[in-house]
N, C-alpha and C positions, 0 to 999 in steps of 0.2 A: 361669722361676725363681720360688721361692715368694719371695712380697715382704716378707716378715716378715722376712727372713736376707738382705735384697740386700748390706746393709753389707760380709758376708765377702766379696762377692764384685767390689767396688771395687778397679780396680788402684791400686798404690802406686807410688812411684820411690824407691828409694833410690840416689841420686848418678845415675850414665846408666842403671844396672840397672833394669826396668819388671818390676813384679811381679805377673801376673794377678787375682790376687786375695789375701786379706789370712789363709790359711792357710795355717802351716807346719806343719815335720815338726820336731820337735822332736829335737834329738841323741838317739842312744841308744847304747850302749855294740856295738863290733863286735868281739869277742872272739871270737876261732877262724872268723875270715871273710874270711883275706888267704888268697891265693894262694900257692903257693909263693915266687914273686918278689916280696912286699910288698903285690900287687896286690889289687883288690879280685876275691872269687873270682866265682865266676858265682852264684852260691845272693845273694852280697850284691849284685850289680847286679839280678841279678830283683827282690830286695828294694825298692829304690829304685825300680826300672821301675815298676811294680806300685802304687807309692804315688802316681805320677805318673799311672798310667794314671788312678789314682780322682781325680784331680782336686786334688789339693793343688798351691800355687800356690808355696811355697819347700819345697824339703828342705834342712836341713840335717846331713849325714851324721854318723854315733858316730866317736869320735876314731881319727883316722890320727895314728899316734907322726912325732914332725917326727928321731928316731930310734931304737936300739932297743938301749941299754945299758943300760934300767932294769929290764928286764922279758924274759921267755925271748922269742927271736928269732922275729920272724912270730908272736907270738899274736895281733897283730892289724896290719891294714896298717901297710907304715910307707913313707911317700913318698921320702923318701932314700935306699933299702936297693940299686934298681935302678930306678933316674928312668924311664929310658927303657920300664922293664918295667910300669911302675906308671900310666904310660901307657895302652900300650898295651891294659890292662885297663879302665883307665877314660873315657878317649875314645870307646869305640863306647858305653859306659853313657849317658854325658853326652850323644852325637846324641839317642839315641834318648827322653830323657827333656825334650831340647829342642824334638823332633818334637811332641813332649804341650803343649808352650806352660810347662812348667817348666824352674823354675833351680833349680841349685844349688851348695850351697857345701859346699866340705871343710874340717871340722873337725880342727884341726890342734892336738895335746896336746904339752904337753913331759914330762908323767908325773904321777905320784902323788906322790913323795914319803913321807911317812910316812903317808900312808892306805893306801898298797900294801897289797894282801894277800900274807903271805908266801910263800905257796905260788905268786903268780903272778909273783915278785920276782927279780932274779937282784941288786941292785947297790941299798943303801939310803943314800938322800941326801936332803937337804933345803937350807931356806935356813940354819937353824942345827943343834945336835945335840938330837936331838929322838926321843924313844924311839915305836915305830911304834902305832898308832891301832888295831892289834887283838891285836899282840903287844909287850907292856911291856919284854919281855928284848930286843927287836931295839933297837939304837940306830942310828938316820941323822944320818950325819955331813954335816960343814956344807959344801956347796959352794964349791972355788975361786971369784973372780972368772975365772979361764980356762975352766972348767968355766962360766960363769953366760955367759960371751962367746959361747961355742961354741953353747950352746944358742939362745943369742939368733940365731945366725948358722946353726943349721939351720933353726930356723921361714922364715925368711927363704928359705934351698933350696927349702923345700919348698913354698912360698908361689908362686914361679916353679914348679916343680915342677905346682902344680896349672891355676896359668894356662895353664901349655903342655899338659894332657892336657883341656882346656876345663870346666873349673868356672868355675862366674859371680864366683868371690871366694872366699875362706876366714872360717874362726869361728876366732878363739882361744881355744883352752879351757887353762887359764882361773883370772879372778878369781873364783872362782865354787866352791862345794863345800869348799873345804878342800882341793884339790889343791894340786900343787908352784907353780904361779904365786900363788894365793890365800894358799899357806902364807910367800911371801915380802911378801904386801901386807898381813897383816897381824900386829900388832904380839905376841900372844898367840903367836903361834909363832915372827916372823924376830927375834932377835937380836943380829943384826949390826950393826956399828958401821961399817962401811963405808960403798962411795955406793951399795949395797943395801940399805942397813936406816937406823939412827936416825931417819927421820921419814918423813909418810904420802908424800912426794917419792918418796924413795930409797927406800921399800917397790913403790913401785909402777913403779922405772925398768925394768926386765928387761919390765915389761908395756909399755911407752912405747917404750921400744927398740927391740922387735919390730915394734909397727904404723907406727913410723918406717921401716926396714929396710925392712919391707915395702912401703908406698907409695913408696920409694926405688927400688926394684928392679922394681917391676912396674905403677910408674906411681898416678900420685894417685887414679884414676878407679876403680880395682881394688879391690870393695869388700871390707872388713876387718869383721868383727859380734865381739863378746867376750860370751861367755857370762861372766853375771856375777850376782853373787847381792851382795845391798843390804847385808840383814844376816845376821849370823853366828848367833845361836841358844844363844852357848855358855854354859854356866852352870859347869861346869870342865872339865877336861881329859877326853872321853868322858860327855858329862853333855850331852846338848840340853834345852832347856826348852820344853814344852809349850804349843798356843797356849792364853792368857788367863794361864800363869802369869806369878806375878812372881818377876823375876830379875834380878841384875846382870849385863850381859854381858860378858862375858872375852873377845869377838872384835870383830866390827866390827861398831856399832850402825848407827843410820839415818842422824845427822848427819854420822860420816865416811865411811859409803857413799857419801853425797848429793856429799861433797866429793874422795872419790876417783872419782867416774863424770865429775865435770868436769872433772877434771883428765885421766885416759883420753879422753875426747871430743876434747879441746883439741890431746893428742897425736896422732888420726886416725882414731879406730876410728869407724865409722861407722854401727852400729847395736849396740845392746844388748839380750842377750838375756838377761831379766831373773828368779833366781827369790832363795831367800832358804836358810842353813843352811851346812853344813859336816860332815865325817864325822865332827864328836864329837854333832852333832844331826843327823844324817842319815837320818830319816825327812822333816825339812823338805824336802830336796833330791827324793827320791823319797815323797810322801806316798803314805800307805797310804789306804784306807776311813774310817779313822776320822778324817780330814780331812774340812771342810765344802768343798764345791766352789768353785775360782777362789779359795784360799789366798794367792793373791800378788797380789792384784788394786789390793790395799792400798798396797803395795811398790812398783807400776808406776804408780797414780796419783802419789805423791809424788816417784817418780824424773821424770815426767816433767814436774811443775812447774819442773824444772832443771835439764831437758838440752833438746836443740830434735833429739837424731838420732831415728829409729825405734826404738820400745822394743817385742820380742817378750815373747809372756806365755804360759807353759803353766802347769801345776798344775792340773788336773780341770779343764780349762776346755771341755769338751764335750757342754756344754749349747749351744745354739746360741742362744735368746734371751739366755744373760747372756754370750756372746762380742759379741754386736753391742752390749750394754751397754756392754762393757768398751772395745770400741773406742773410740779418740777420749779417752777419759777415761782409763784404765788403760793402754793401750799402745795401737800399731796395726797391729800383727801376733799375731794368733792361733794360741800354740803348740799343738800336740798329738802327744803322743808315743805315750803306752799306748794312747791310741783310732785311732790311724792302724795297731797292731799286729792289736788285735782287728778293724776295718775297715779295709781300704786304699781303701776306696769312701766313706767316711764325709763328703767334701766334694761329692762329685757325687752324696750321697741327701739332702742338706742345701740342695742347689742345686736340686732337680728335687722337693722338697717327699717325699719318702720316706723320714721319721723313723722308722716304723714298722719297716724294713727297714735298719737301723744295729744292730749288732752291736755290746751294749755291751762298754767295757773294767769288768775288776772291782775293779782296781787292791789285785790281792789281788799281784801281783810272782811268782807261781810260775815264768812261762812267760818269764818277761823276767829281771829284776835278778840273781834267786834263780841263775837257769841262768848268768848272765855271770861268777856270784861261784862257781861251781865251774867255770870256764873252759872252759864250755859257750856255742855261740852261742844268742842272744836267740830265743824264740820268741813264744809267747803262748796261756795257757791255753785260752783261749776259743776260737782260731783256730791250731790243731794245722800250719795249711800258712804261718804267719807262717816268713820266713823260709828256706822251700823249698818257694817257690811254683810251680816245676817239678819238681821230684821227688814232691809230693805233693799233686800239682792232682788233682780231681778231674775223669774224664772216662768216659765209655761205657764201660759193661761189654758185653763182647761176644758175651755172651750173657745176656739179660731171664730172671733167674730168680723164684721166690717167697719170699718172704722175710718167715718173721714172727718177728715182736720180742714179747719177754715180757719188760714191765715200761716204765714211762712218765715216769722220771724222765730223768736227765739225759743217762748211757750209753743210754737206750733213745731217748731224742728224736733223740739225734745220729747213730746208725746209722740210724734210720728218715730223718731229713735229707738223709744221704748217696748211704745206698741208692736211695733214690726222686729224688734229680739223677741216680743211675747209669744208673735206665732201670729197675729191679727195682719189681716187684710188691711194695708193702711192705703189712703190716700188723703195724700197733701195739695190743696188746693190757696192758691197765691195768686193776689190780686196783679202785681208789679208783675215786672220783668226778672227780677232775680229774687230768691230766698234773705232772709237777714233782717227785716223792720227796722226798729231805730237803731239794732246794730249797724246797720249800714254807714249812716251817720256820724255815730256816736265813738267809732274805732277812727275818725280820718287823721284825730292829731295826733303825731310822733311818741306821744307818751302811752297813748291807746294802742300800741301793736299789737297787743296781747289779747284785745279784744278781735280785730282781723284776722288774728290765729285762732281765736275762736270761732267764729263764722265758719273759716277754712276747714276745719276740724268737722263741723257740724256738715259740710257738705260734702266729706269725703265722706263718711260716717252712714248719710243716706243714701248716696248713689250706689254705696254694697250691698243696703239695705231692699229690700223686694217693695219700694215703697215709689207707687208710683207718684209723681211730681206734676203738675197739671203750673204752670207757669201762664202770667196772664189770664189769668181765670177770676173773674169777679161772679164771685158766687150768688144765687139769687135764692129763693123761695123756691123757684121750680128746679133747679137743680139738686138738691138738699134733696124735694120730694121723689126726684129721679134717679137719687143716687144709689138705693138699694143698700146704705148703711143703716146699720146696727146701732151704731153709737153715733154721735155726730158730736166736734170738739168748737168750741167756738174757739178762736186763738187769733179772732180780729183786729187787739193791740191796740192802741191811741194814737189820736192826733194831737197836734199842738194845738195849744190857745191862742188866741191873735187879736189881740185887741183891736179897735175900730180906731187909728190914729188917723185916719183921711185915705184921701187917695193920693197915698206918696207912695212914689217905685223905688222907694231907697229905705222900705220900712219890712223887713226880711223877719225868719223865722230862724232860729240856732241850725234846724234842719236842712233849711232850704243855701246859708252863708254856709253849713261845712259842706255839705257837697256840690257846692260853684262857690269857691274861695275869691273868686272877683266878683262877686256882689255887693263883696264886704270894699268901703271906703280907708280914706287913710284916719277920720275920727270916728270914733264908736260911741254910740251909749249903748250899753247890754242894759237890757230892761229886763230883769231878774237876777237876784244872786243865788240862785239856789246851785245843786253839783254841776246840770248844763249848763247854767249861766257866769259861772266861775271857769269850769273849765273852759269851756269857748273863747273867754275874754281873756284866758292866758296863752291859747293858740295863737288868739289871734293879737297879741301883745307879742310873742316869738316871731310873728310876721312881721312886726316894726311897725303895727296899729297903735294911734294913740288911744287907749278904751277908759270907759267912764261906765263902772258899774252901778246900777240904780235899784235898791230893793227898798221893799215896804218895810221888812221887819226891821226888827232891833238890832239883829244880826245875819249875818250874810252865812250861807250854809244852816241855817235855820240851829247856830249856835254846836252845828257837829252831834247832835242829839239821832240821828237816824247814819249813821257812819262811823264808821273805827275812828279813834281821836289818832293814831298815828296818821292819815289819809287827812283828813278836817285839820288837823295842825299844822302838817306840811304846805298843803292847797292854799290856807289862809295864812302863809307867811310868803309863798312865792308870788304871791296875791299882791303883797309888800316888797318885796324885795327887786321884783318888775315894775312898780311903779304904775298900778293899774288902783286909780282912783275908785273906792267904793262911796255912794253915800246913801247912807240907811234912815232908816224910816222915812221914805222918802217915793217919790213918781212924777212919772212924766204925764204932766199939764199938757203939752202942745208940741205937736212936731214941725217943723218948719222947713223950707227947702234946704238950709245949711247950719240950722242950730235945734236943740232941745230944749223945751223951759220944764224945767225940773222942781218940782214943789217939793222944799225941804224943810225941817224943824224951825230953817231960820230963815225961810222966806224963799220966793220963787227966782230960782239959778238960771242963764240960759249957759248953754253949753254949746261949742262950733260941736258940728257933728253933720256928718255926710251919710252916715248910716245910721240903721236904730236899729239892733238885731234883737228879737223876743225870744224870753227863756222864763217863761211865767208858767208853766206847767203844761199838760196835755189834758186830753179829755179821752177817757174810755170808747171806743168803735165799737156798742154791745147794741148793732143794729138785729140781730140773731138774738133774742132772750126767752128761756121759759120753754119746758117741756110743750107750752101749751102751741105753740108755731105746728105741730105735727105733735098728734099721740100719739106715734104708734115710734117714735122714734126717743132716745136715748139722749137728753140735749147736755151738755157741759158747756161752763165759760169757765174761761184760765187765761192767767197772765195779764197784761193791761187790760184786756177785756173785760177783768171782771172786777180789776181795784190796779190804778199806776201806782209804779212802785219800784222797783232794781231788778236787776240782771238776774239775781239770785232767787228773788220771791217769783221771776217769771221760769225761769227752770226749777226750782225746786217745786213749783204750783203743778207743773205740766209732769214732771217725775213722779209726785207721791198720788195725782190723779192714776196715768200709764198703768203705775206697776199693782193697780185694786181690778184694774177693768177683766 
């Protein structure tokens, strides 16, 4: 064991439960992963398997519905729907991840409430009437007390439910996000004058209820965890506030968190899984990039000044020297969610000293949050077989062909990766001096590290690989004809667009200003709002540019419609909060030696400006197209080359190509 990281790997006890060591799996949303009968299907018990095979010492599963009148039937498991079936699904999972020396526990939801999304809604309710969190015209009505009883008394089913198909315990989710339990504990959404609501008691009894019932039914020893979040975030009704802003909060601060986790504890729960937010600030709960790593570290040191149960901690906390930091002090369980997706090996390369061979997450949400919020199951950009880790393992081609790759960026790194564990003759041919295409780029701002760790990752990865690297190589027609492959990959990529503003040397590419940062002047107009042209203009607003973003559309990020709205909501408020001028529906007329005339809704603007950096899109490099270049050869295009698009459409294009050839 590398001894700088021994700390993760100290076992813990919670109550008779013995926990190998001190990394969990952090919940994650299992949406389109139940079986017909409620159960969990096989794609989501591999899931699990799979994280256990890599060494994580607790998983705790994405929520199972405790039942399934909030939400269309079977979108995601529900324990109560067919007990005995739901069993049977999950019993051979649980041997087999107990064979591994892991526990686990199922997370047990009572719904949404007014965070639902309506498209994934069949039945809207809350603790009061409370109009829904992404659609203002939908109103959720207030819950019976029978209706509050009943729920309280399926967690409870379902609770026995999971004992009897052998989970180590259950999570209740939860105090935590702004869900239908959180939306009753606190005071900014419940209501109610009841002995559910007027004070933080009666806000938090349907939570106190449950983990009574449940140590009632299935014995004191049976551990209970509540995913739980400290503080709320809220600045008004869909309004989160930003970290370092100042704000009044309209939800639950730190001193009634401190005083509701004591009173939760006092009632049974027996460990807390700790982060901070709600779905009117709901980048908190799922932090994007533009988060500094271990966000809640803050949160977990002061909750545990004043609880005495085990306090779990995820948020970027997958760095491994500030997880053994955090230990002890911040909590003493190390959550991790997004990085168990991108690695499910990630704790046994942390154990055996092989950081280098960790598979970072990007905590960009394409592949995970984004897919579960169009009622797609979770995958993971990075790592195209998250989630169907049997349908699209990679394994032997049955027949060793040759196979050469054109172009070195991210599509072309991940076909050569794959192809060369298949058993194929690869070679990777790169135009540049170094592998990476607009990775190279596109990782240079502070908040992009994780993209750097990817490249990094991606080139440790091939230099193992039997794959040879042909660097500076601009490939031709006669070389293709001379190459003696089998298959030939196009992975050409794109270039930017550039519009024709004159012959001025102060009129740059996002490209060309991130990798020479003194190109860039002290005023900007960024000529595009699209993800490059926002993020850029907040880089380089971190440098003390004064920037002026300019988009055609209506809205900037093209309204967050191709992006996780936790990523598009955060991006578009620090957008605000830096004081980086947008103006939309809008373009640059004329560029001039020290200003911009800017044709706007309300007439032509000049603007001082010493730079004009373009972020208007790229254009496909599909100079290579069609079987018909050579017949006798095998032609593929993948990744930019063959449609622009994200990180994830260019690996996951080159991955599900790889693992047919």
């Amino acid at each position: 064991m590398s001894g700088s990281y021994q700390k993760l790997f100290e076992p813990l006890t919670v109550g008779k439960l013995t926990l190998k060591n001190r990394i969990s799996m952090a919940p994650l949303g299992m949406v389109a992963m139940a079986d017909p009968c409620g159960g969990f299907s096989e794609e989501a018990q591999e899931y699990y398997i799979e994280r256990a095979k890599g060494g994580t010492g607790l998983i705790v599963t994405g929520i199972t519905n405790v039942n399934y009148n909030e939400m269309p039937s079977l979108l995601m498991p529900c324990a109560s729907y067919m007990p005995l079936m739901f069993a049977k699904s999950c019993t051979p999972m649980n041997e087999r991840i107990h064979a591994l020396g892991t526990k686990i526990l199922l997370q047990l939801t009572g719904g949404f409430g007014r965070a639902a999304i309506p498209r994934l809604m069949t039945r809207a309710i809350a603790p009061s009437d409370q109009e829904n969190r992404w659609d203002p015209s939908i109103t959720h009505k207030a819950m019976t007390i029978a209706e509050i009883k009943a729920l309280v008394a399926s967690f409870i089913t379902c609770a026995v439910v999971a004992k009897d198909s052998g989970f180590d315990g259950v999570e209740i989710h939860a105090v935590h996000e702004g869900y239908l339990l959180d939306q009753f504990a606190i005071a900014f959404y419940n209501k109610r004058t009841d002995e559910y609501g007027r004070d933080l008691q009666g806000r938090l009894k349907i939570t106190t209820d449950i983990v009574k019932g449940i140590k009632e039914a299935c014995g004191r020893d049976f551990p209970v965890s509540l995913r739980y979040s400290l503080k709320s975030f809220i600045k008004s009704l869909r309004h989160g506030a930003l970290p370092g802003e100042q704000f009044v909060e309209q939800g639950k601060d730190i001193a009634e968190g401190i005083e509701a986790a004591k009173i939760l504890v006092e009632a049974g729960y027996d460990m807390l899984n700790v982060d901070a937010g709600t779905y009117d600030a709901w980048y908190w709960n799922h932090p994007p990039m533009y988060f500094e790593k271990g966000m809640y570290r803050e949160f977990g040191k002061v909750l545990k000044q004043h609880v005495t149960v085990p306090v779990i901690l995820a948020g970027r906390m997958d760095d491994p020297e500030m997880a053994c930091e955090a230990l002890g002090t911040c909590c003493d369980i190390i959550g991790l969610g997004r990085p168990l997706l991108a690695d499910p090996y990630l704790p046994e390369k942390i154990r055996t000293g092989n950081l280098a061979d960790i598979r970072p997450c990007l905590s960009c949400h394409q592949g995970c949050l984004d897919r579960l919020a169009h009622g797609l199951p979770l995958s993971c950009a990075a790592n195209p077989s998250c989630g169907r880790e049997k349908s699209l393992a990679i394994t032997k081609a049955p027949v060793s062909k040759n196979v050469l790759i054109i172009g070195g960026g991210l599509a072309g790194m991940e076909a050569a990766r794959v192809c060369a564990i298949r058993g194929h003759k690869v070679t990777l041919a790169e135009k540049s001096e170094m592998l990476g295409g607009h990775l190279i780029p596109g990782s240079v701002p502070d908040f992009k590290k994780d993209d750097r760790a990817l490249l990094k990752w991606y080139k440790v990865q091939l230099y193992k690989l039997p794959v040879e690297i042909r660097l500076s190589c601009d490939a031709d027609q006669q070389m293709i004809d001379d190459s003696g492959a089998d298959i030939v990959i196009m992975a050409t990529g794109s270039s930017p667009v550039k519009p024709d503003f004159g012959n001025k040397n102060h009129v740059f590419t996002a490209d060309e200003v991130l990798l020479n940062p003194s190109l860039a002047g002290e005023n900007i107009v960024m000529a595009g709002g699209g993800l490059v042209g926002c993020e850029t203009a907040l880089w380089l607003r971190m440098m003390g540019k004064k920037v002026t973003i300019v988009e055609s559309k209506p809205e900037i990020l093209d309204g967050g419609q191709f992006m996780c709205f936790a990523n598009y909501d955060m991006l578009k408020d620090l957008l605000v909060f830096n004081k980086i001028d947008v103006l939309l529906q809008s373009h640059i007329g004329s560029v001039n030696d020290l200003s911009v005339v800017v044709e706007t809704p309300a007439g032509s603007q000049e603007i001082k400006a010493d730079t004009v950096v373009i972020a208007v899109g790229y254009h496909p490099r599909d100079q290579f197209t069609g079987n018909s270049m050579n017949p006798g050869k095998i032609i593929y295009n993948i990744g930019d080359a063959k449609s622009v698009r994200n990180i994830m459409s260019a690996i996951w294009d080159a991955y599900l190509l790889a693992i047919e050839l």
